[in-house]
N, C-alpha and C positions, 0 to 999 in steps of 0.2 A: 452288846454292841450292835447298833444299827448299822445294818447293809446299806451302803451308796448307792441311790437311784439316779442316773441320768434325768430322767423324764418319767411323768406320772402315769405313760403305757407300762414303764416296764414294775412299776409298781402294781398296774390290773393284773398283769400276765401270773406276777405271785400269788397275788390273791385270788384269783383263778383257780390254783393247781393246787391252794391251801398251804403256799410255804411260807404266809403274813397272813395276820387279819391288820384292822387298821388302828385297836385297842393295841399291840405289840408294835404299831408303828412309833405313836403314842409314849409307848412307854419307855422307847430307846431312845427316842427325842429327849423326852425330858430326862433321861440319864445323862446324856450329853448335854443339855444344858447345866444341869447339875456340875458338871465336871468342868465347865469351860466360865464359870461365874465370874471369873479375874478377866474374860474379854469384856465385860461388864455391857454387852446386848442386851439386856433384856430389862426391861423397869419392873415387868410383872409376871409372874407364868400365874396363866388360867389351869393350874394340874387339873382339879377334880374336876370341871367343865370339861377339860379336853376328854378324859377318859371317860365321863357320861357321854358326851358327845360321839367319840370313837363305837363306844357301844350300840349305841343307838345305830351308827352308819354300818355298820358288820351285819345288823339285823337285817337294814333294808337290802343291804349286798343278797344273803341270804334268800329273800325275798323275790329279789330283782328289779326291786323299787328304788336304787340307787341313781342319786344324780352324777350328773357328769363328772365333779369333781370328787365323788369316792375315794377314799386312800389318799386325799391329796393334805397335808398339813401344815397348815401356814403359821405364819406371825403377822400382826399387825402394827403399821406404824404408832407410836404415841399421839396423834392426835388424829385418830378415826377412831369414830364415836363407834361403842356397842354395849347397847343396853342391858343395865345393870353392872357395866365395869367400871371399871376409873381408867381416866384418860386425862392427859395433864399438858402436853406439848413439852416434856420436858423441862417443865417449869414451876418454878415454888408457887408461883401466884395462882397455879390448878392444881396444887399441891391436894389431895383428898376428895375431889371433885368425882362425882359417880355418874357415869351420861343415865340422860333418861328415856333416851332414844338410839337405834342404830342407825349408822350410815346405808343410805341407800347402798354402797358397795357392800358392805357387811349381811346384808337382808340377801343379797344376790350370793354373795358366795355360800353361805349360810343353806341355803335355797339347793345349792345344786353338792351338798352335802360333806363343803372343804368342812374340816376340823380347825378352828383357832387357836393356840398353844400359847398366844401372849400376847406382852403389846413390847414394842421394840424405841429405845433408849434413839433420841436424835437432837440434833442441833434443838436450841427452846426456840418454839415456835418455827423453827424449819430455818432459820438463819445463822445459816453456816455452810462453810467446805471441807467439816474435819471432824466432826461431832464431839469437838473440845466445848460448845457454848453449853452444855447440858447441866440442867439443875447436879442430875443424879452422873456427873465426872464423864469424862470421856471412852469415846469405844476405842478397842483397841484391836488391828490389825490382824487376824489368825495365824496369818505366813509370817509375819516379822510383829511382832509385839511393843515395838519401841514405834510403830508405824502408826499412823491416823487411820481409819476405816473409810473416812472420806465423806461429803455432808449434803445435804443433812438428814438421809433417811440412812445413817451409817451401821446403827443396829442391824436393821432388817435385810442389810445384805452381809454384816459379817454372819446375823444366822442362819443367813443360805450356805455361805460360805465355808463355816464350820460345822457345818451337818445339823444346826440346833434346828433345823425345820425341811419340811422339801423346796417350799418356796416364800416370799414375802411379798407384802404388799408397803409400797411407800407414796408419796407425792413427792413432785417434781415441780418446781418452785423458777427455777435456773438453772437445773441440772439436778436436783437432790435426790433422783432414781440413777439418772446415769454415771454420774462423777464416782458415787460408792461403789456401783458394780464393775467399775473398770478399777477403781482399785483394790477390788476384791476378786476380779479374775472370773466373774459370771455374766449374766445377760441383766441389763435395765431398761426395759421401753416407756417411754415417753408419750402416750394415742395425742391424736390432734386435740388442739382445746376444744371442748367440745362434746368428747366422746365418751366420755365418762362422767358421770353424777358426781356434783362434791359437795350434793347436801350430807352433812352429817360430817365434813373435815372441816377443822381448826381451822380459820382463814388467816391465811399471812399476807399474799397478793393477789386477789381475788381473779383479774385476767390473767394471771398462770396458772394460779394452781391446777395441777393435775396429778390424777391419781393413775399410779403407773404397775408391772406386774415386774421381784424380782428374783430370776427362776437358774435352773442351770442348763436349760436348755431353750431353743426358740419356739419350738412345740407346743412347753408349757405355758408360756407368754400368751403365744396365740389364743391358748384355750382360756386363759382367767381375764386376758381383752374380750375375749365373746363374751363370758359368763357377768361380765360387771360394766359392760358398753349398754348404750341405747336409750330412745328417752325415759324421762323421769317428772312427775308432774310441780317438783320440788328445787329442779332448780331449771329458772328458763335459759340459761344461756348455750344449753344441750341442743345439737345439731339435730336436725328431725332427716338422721340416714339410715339407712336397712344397715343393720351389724349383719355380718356375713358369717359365714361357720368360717373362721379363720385358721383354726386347726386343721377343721379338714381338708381344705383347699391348699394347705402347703405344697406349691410343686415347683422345680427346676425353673429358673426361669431364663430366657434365649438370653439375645445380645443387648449389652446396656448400655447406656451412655451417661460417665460418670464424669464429675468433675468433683474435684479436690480444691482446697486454698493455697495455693504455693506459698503464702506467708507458712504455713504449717510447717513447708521445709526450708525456708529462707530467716523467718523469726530466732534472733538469738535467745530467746523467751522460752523455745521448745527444746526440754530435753533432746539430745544429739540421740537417745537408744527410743524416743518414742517418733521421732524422726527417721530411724531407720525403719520400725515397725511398720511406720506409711508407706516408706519406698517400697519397701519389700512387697505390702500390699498391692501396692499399684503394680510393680510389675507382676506379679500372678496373673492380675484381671489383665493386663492387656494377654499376657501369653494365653489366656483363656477366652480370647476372643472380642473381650470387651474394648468399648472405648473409653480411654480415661483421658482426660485433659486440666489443666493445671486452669484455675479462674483464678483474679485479682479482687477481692471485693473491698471496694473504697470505703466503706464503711466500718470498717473491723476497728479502725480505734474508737470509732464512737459506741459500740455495739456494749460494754460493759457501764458506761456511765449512765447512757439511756437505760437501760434495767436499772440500775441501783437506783438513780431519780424514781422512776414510776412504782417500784417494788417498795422502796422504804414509803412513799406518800402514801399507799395502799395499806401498808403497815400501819403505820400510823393511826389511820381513820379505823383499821381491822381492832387493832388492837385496843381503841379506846374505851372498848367495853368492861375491861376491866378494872373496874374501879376501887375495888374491896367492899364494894354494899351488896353489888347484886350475887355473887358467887366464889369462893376462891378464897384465897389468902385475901385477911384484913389485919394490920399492925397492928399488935399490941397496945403501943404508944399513940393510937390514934387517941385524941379529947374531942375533935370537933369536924363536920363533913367535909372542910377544907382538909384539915390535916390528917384523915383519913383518905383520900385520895392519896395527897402529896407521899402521908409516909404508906401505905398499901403499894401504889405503883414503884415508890426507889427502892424497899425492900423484896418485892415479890418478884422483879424482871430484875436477869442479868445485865450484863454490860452492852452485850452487841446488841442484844434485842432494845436499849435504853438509847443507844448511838443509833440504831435505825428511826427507833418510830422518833428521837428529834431533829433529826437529819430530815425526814418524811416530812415532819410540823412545819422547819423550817423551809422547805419546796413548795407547799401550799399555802403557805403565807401569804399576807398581799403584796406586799411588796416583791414578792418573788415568783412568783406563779407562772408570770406570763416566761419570765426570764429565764426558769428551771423545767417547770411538768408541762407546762403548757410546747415549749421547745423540746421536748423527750418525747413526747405523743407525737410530733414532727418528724424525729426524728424515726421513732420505732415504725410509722408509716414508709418511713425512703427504705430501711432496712426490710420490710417486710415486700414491698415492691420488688427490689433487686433481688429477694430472696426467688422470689416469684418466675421473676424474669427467668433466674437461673435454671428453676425446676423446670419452665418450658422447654429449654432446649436440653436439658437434664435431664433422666432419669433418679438420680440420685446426685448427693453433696458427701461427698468421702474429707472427713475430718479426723484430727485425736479429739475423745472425750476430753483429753486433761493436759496440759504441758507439760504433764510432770506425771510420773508414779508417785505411789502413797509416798508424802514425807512425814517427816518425824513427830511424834508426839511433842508439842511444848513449844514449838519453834515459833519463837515469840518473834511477831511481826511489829518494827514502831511504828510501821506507817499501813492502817488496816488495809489502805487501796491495793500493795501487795497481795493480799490475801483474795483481795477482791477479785484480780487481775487473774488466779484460777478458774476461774468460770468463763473465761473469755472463749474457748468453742463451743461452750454448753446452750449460754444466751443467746444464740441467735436463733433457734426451735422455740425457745420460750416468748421469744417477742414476737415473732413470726406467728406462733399458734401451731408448724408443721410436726407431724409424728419424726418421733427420731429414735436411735434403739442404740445402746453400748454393747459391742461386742468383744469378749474376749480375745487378744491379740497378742499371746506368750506373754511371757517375761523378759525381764531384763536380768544385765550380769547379776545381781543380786538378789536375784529369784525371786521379785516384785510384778505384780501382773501387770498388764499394760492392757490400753483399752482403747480401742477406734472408734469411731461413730459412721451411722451413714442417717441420712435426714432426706423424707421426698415431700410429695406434695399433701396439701390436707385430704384428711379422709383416705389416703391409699397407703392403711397397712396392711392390706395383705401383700400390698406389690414389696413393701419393706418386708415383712416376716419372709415371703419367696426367698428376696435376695440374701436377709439374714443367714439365713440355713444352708444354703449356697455359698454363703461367705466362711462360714468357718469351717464348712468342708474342705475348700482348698488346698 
């Protein structure tokens, strides 16, 4: 049985005083995954890797040649590339596929001596809110089993969740770090676009994606945002800022000036117990000195259609690479390079991932362009403005991650916008570009977690990580 670590000090402190190496860290992880195979996290465990690997880092311990993230053991998303493994997006059409290179985040983590235990089961291709799209069946909730894990890096934080790792790494698409860790009752951060390298991740919408850390403490975040930030010669859209040591600058921070959405408590949309979780919140920070004030922001119905337009067109054009000749699943019944396409792509992508990228086809079309993406680019600028606006006289933007706690396995949606309409506090950090972080927020009557958000300006996570740490001490 593997001992519960809050955070990856109190794991040195053991290993310190010789009551852990990170080979027995290792190996109670993977017992517990072993034991926990019906939450169905995991596509692949790296065992004999992990425990070469553990070895290896025990030596340097010994040594004193240990990196930063010694004793730390993660999981990885299903679509971060690492060399010599299979990585698939969750999806038949990568069904078998072995990268042949690492993501820049994986060389970094790798580098400063985390151990990788696997790759982690998510929405195919990152498109989802519930991690039901998956080639390999849905995850399933730790605390309530009848429950969704949340999407779509849903794996990677049930197996923070359930002890199968100390922490995970996911991308964040519209939410796909945060939405899971608020319904799994731990931390997901979101860095600015920018901040993080996404050569080497699966591309779904290529101005979101972001690769995000998911841990059970704000500590750990800070520390695997240092260790996988900063430039990279591989991908240009990478911000040229000094990464700060964010760990260790963690400190208290004075008086803040916070606004909230009062849609949050006014929307018949928002669970009435994630509703309370706000209020509650707010009134803490004022008793605690802060300022908090309710904003209106006019754009909130536009804010989930603008993402779905510009996110499926992305999709689309991302996903066309896959055609069944150059890599991946190709159909059996193919005779001819027409009908190797046609039957390769309806076989190999699921439903949502086939309803995005021709929803995407049809936005860039000609006849539509000007009247869909072309208007959503429009649109994503007024949102990003008034996001802006806000952080000026804001310190932070106090939101729920989710309208809702984990719902049900199965809960068949006829109309998918429904489902879409979950992501409505998550998208507006994504279209913006601003860091934003899921903080754990109790439960509710049914012992469901519940998840807040707070969102500031680009580039200042450490002023978020401060207030983070602050935030759940309360």
């Amino acid at each position: 049985m593997t001992k519960s670590f809050a955070s990856l000090s109190e794991i040195k402190r053991e290993i310190a005083i010789g009551e852990v190496t990170v080979e027995k860290l290792v190996k109670g992880y993977l017992n517990k995954i072993a034991s926990n195979t019906h939450l169905n996290a995991f596509n692949e465990v790296f065992e004999n890797d992990a425990l070469v690997s553990a070895r290896n880092v025990d030596s340097r311990i010994k040594q004193g040649t240990a990196g930063k993230l010694a004793g730390m053991v993660i999981a990885i998303k299903d679509n971060i590339c690492y060399k010599g493994h299979k990585v698939s997006a969750s999806s038949k059409i990568l069904q078998g596929f072995t990268s042949i290179y690492s993501s820049t985040v994986v060389e970094r983590l790798l580098a400063e001596d985390a151990v990788i235990i696997g790759r982690c089961n998510c929405d195919e291709f990152g498109m989802g809110a519930s991690n039901e799209n998956s080639f390999y069946g849905p995850v399933k909730n730790a605390v309530d089993e009848t429950r969704v894990a949340g999407g779509s890096s849903g794996g990677s934080a049930v197996a923070v969740q359930a002890g199968m790792c100390h922490a995970a790494i996911g991308t964040d698409t519209g939410g796909s770090v945060r939405q899971p860790a608020s319904f799994c009752g731990i931390v997901g951060l979101k860095p600015t676009y920018g901040r993080i390298s996404r050569h080497g991740i699966i591309a779904y919408a290529s101005s979101f994606d972001q690769i995000g850390p998911i841990t059970k403490s704000v500590e750990d975040a800070a520390l695997l945002l240092e260790v996988m930030a900063g430039p990279d010669e591989y991908d240009s859209t990478l911000a040229n800022v000094k990464v700060p040591s964010f760990a260790e600058n963690i400190e208290k921070p004075g008086p803040k000036k916070i606004a909230y959405l009062q849609e949050a408590l006014s929307s018949p949309g928002v669970d009435s117990e994630v509703k309370n979780a706000l209020a509650k919140y707010i009134d803490k920070l004022r008793a605690d000195g802060h300022t908090v004030k309710p904003i209106a922001f006019e754009y909130l119905d536009y804010i989930v259609p603008a993402y779905y337009i510009l996110a499926m067109a992305e999709a689309s054009s991302n996903l066309s690479r896959y055609d069944g000749v150059h890599y991946g699943y190709r159909s059996p019944a193919a005779t001819d390079l027409v009908s190797t396409y046609k039957k390769s792509r309806s076989e190999g992508f699921g439903k949502e991932v086939k309803r995005r990228i021709m929803l995407g086809t049809f936005v860039l079309s000609a006849g539509y362009y000007d009247a869909y993406f072309a208007k959503a680019q429009k649109v994503r600028r007024l949102i990003r403005e008034k996001t802006d606006a806000i952080l000026k006289e804001y310190d932070f933007i106090l939101i729920p991650t989710a309208p809702e706690p984990a719902f049900p396995l199965g809960r068949k949606e006829k109309d998918p916008v429904t489902t879409y309409l979950s992501d409505i506090f998550t998208v507006q950090a994504s279209l913006t570009g601003v860091p934003a972080i899921s903080l754990p927020a109790g439960n509710n009557n049914d012992g469901l977690p519940l998840g807040l958000q707070l969102l500031t300006r680009h580039f200042e996570e450490q002023e978020l990580l401060n207030f983070s740490k602050y935030f759940l001490e309360l």
